[in-house]
Each structure stands twice: as structure tokens, then as C-alpha cells.
C-alpha positions in Angstrom: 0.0 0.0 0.0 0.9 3.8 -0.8 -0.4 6.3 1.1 -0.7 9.9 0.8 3.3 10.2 2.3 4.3 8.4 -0.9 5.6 5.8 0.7 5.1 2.1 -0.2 4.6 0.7 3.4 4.3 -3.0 1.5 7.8 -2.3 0.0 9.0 -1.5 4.1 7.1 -4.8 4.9 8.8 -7.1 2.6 12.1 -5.5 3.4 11.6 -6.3 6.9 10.1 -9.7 6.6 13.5 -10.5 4.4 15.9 -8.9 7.1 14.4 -11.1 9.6 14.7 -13.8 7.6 18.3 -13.5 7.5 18.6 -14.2 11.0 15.4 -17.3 11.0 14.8 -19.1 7.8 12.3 -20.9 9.6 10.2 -17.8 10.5 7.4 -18.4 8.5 7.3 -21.8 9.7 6.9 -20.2 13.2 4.4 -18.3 12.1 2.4 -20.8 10.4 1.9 -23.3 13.2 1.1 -20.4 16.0 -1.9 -18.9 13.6 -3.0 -22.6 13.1 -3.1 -22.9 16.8 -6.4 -20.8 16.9 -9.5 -21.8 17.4 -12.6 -20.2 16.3 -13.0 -18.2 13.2 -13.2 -14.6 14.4 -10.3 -14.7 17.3 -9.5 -11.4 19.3 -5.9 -11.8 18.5 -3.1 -9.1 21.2 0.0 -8.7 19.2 2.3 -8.3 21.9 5.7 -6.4 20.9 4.0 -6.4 17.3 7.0 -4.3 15.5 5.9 -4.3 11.8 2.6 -6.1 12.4 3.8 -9.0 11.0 2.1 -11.4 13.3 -1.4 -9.7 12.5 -0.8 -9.9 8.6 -0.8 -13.4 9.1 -3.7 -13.9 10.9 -6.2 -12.2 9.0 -4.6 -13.5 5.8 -5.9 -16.6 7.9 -8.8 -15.7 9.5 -10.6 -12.7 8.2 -12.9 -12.1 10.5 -10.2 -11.6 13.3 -9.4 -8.7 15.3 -5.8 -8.0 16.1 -4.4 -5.1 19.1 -0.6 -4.7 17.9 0.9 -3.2 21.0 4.5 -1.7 20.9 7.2 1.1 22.2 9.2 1.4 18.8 8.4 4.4 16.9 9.6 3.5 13.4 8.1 0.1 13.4 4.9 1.4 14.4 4.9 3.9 11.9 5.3 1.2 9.5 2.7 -1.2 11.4 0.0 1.7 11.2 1.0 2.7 7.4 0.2 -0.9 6.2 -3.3 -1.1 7.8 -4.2 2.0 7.8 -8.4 1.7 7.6 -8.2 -2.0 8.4 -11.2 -1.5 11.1 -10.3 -5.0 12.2 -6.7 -3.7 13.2 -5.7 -0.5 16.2 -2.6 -0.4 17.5 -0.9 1.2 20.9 2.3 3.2 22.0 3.1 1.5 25.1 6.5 -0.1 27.0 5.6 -3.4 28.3 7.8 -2.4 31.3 5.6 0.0 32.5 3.3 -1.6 35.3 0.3 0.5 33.8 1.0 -0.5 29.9 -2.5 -2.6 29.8 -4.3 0.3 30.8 -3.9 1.4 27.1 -5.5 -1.5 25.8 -9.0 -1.2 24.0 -10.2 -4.7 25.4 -9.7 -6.2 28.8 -9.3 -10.1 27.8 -8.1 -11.9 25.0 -8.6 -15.1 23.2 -4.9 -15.3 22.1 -1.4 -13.5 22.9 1.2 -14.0 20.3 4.1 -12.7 20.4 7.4 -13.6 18.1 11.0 -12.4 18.3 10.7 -9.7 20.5 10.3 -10.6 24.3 14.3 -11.8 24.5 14.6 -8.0 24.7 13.6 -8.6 28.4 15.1 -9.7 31.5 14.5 -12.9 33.4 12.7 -10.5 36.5 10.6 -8.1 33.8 10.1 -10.7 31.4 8.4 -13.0 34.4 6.3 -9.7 35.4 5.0 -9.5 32.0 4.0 -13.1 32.0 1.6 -12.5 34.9 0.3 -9.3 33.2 -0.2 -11.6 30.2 -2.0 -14.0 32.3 -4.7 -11.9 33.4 -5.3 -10.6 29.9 -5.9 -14.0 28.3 -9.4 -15.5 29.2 -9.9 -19.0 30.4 -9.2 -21.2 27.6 -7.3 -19.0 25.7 -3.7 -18.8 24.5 -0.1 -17.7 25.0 2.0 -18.0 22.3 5.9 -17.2 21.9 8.2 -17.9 19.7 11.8 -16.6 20.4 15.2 -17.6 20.9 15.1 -20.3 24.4 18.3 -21.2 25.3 18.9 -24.7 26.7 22.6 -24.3 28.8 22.7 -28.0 29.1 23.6 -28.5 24.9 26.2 -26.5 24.7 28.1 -28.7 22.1 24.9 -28.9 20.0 24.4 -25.2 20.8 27.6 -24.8 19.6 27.2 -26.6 16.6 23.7 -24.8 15.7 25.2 -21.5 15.9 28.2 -22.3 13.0 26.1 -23.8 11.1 23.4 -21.0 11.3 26.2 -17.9 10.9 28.0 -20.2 7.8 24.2 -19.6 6.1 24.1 -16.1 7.1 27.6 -15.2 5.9 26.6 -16.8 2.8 23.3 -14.9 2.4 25.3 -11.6 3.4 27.9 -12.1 0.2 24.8 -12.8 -1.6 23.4 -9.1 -0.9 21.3 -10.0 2.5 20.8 -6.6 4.5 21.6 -7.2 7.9 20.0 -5.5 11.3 22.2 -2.3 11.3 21.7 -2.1 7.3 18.0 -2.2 7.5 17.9 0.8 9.7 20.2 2.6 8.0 17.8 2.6 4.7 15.0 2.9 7.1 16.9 6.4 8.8 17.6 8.0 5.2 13.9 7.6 4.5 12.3 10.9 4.6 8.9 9.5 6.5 11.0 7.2 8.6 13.9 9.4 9.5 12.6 11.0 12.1 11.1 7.9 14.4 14.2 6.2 13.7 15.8 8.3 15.6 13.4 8.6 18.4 13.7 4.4 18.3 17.4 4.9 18.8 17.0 7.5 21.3 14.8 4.8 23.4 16.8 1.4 22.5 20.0 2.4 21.4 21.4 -0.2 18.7 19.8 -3.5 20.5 18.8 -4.1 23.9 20.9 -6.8 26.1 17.7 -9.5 27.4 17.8 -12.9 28.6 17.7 -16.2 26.5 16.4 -18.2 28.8 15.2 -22.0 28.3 11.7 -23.2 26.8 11.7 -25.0 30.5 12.2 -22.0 32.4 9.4 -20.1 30.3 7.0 -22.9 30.5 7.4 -23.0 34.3 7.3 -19.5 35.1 3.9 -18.8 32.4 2.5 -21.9 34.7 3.4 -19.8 38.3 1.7 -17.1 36.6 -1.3 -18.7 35.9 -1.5 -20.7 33.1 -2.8 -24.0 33.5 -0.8 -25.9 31.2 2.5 -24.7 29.3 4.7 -26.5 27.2 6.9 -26.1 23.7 4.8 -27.3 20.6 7.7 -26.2 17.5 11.1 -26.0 17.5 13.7 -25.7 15.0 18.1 -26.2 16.4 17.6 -22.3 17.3 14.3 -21.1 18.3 11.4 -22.4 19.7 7.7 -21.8 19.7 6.1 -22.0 23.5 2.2 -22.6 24.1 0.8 -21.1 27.5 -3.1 -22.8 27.9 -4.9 -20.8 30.5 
């Protein structure tokens, strides 16, 4: 989509989807198996740490009827998020740091059936990361979901961690002499855009060039999402690298 700004917000999309991509071949994969998760045909879908949106393109490409909340603190991505769907009734989104105690207050609905999240919440440390999971846990209604698929770091593999990661940077080298833009590339383009330019620098202002989280292990996050109150929690996809954890309230 163009809008009035001239820009081509699809164009940003794909760019996006294919810097990403650099980093997880299997991210479509990902996403495929947590939007088949669903139930129902008309889900009210949170996209937590939503970035570009790209969890909520998927889901209404799979379910139409859907409603997606794409909740987020990065200026540039939202810009982005807001420019693809902009007068998709069926998609708001909202400004808000997930490590602010009051973010859900900014919310438009007070339960969920689903909070997906991809990507994003490795950002976080352990102690915040297990606050948010009990924020989470009071959004979702009973029966609904918790989904996250991120980077989970077992420390008890680490020759096949090792392993993983050589293979995984052998492809990405690779891709890169094969023109790949990596992470600080992307937002270089994104900073000499004229629309872009200025919320990529408010982004930086509030990030700086990554933030340092926590990898912790699918085991950890399926215990703490159950101490927060979710009644059953386990991984359901994983690939050598990342891994796709199910919260059931």
C-alpha cells in the first residue's frame, strides 16, 4: 500500500520480513503453526511487541474475521505497522513499553482469546520478562492462549548449541555475500527515509542499537507462564535455534 506520504509501506514490509529472515529461515514456519493454533473463526488476537505487524498480517490473511491489538514502544516500526493497515477496522494499534506496570491500561479490550508474540520478548530480562507473564496471564481469558516464539536457550547442549550457531552464521555469511541486508543495514535505509527518519531516531533515542535480554530455556518459560497462571504450558515447534512455546490458560 501507498499512502498519501508516498511511501510504499508494502515495500518496508517485505524488506523487513527479508531482514528477519536472514537471522530465522524458519520464520514463516513459526508463524504458520502459532496462527493454526487458533481456534474459532473470528479470534481477538493481542500482538504483543507487534514491530511491523507481521504477526497480525498473518492472521487475518488466515482468519478474516479476526481482530488484532498490535501493541508496541518502537516508533519506526509502528509507523510502518500503522501505514500498512491503515483503515483496516479490524486492526488499532498502541504506543506502550511493556515495562511500564500500567501499559494494559492502554489496551482497547480487557481479555483476549490469544497473545502472540514472536521475536521480540528476548529484549527482556528474566525478573521483567516474568512480570510480564503475569500481566499476560490476566489478559488472556480462560481457555485461551499464549504464544511465543523466540530464541530459548537450553545451557545444558552446549556442544549442539555450539554446533547450531556455525552452522546457522555459515548460512548467514553466505546470504550476506549474496546481498542480504543485515539489522544495522535495514535501519540505516529505514533512517535515510524521509517519513522514517525522524522515528528512527526517536527508536534509537529509546533502545539504542539493541537491547541486552535474557535467552532463557523453553523449561524456564513454560514454568514460570505456569506460576503465573496458566494451567498448562509446554513447547509445541522447535527448530536447532528457536522455539515456539504454548501457555493454555
Amino acid at each position: 500500500m501507498t499512502t498519501s506520504t508516498g511511501t510504499d509501506w508494502a515495500a518496508w514490509q517485505e524488506s523487513w520480513d527479508r531482514q528477519q529472515e536472514w537471522y530465522m529461515p524458519d520464520r514463516e514456519e513459526r508463524f504458520r503453526i502459532m496462527v493454526e493454533a487458533l481456534v474459532g473463526t473470528a479470534p481477538r488476537v493481542l500482538d504483543l511487541a507487534c514491530g511491523t505487524g507481521s504477526i497480525t498480517a498473518r492472521l487475518l490473511a488466515r482468519f478474516p474475521e479476526a481482530t488484532s491489538t498490535g501493541v508496541d514502544l518502537d516508533p519506526a516500526l509502528l509507523a510502518i505497522a500503522r501505514g500498512t493497515f491503515e483503515g483496516d477496522d479490524r486492526v488499532s494499534f498502541v504506543t506502550a513499553d511493556l515495562k511500564d506496570p500500567e501499559w494494559r491500561a492502554t489496551l482497547p479490550y480487557d481479555s483476549y482469546d490469544a497473545v502472540l508474540t514472536a521475536t521480540a520478548l528476548h529484549w527482556l530480562h528474566s525478573e521483567p520478562l516474568a512480570a510480564l507473564y503475569g500481566q499476560v496471564a490476566e489478559l488472556v481469558r480462560d481457555g485461551g492462549v499464549f504464544m511465543n516464539a523466540d530464541h530459548m536457550i537450553d545451557e545444558s547442549t552446549p556442544r549442539i548449541n555450539a554446533a547450531e550457531h556455525a552452522r546457522r552464521h555459515a548460512r548467514m555469511d553466505q546470504a550476506k555475500r549474496d546481498g542480504a541486508l543485515d539489522w544495522a543495514e535495514w535501519w540505516q535505509l529505514a533512517a535515510q527515509d524521509p517519513v522514517l527518519a525522524e522515528p528512527t531516531a526517536r527508536r534509537f533515542e529509546i533502545y539504542g542499537e539493541h537491547a541486552d535480554g535474557d535467552t532463557p530455556s523453553a523449561a524456564w518459560h513454560a514454568r514460570v507462564l505456569k506460576e503465573k497462571g496458566f494451567g498448562e504450558a509446554r513447547a509445541v515447534w522447535c527448530s536447532p535455534s528457536d522455539t515456539l512455546l504454548l501457555g493454555l490458560k
